[in-house]
C-alpha positions in Angstrom: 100.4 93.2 113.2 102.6 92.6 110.3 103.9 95.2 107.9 102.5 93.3 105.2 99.5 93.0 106.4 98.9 96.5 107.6 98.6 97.7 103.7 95.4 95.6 103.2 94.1 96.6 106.4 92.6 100.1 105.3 90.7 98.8 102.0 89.5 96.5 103.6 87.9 98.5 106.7 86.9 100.8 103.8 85.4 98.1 101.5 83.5 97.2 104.8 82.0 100.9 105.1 81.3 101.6 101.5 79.1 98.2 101.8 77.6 99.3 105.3 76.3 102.5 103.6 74.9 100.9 100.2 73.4 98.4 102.4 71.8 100.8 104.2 71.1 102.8 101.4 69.1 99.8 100.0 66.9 99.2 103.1 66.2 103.1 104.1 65.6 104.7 100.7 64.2 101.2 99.4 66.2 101.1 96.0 66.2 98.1 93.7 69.1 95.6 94.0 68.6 95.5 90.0 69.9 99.4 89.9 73.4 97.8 90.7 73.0 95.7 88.1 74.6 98.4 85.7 77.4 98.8 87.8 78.2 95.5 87.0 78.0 95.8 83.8 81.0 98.1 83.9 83.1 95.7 86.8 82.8 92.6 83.8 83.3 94.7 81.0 86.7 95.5 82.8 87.5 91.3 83.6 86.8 90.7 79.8 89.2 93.6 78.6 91.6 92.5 81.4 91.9 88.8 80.1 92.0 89.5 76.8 94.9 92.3 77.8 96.5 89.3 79.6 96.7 87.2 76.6 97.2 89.9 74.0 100.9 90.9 76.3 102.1 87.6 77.9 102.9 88.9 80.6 103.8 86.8 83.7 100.1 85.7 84.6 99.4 81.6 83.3 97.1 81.3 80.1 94.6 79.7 82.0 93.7 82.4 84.6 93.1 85.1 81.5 90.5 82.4 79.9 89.3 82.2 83.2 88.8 85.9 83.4 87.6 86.2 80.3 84.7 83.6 80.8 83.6 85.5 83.4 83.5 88.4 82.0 81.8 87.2 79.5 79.1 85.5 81.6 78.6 88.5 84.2 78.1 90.6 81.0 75.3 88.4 79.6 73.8 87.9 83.0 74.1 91.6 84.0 73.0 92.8 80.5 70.1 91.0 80.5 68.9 92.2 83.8 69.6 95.4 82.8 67.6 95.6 79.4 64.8 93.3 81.4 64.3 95.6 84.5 65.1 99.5 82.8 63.3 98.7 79.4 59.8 98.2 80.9 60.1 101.5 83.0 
């Protein structure tokens, strides 16, 4: 294998077990898929400040892929926000 390729190699196998567990997490203990919901919340609060931090510095990244990141960060946060106050206010 590549040298180059041999740096992704153990985030990935680790991605791959973190998702293994939470999956079976989900299916033993029988936890909502909605109770991820607020980690999301968090993942596209970080893609909106990341855009706009893009923009703000002009750094070496194209206009377009910061409004792209901001869009969805924007998006995921209405999406996720709503799923959020929908599911955890009626409990």
């Amino acid at each position: 294998m590549k040298k180059k390729y041999r740096k992704f190699l153990v985030p990935f196998v680790v991605s791959l077990i973190l998702i293994t567990f939470i999956s079976f997490g989900l299916i033993k203990f029988q936890i909502r898929a909605e109770f991820f919901d607020i980690f999301g919340l968090t993942v596209f609060g970080f893609f909106l400040s990341s855009g706009i931090w893009m923009l703000a510095t002009k750094k070496e990244t194209p206009d377009w892929v910061a409004i792209l990141i901001i869009i969805i960060g924007l998006l995921g946060l209405f999406v996720d926000g709503y799923l959020v106050i929908r599911v955890f206010s009626s409990i």
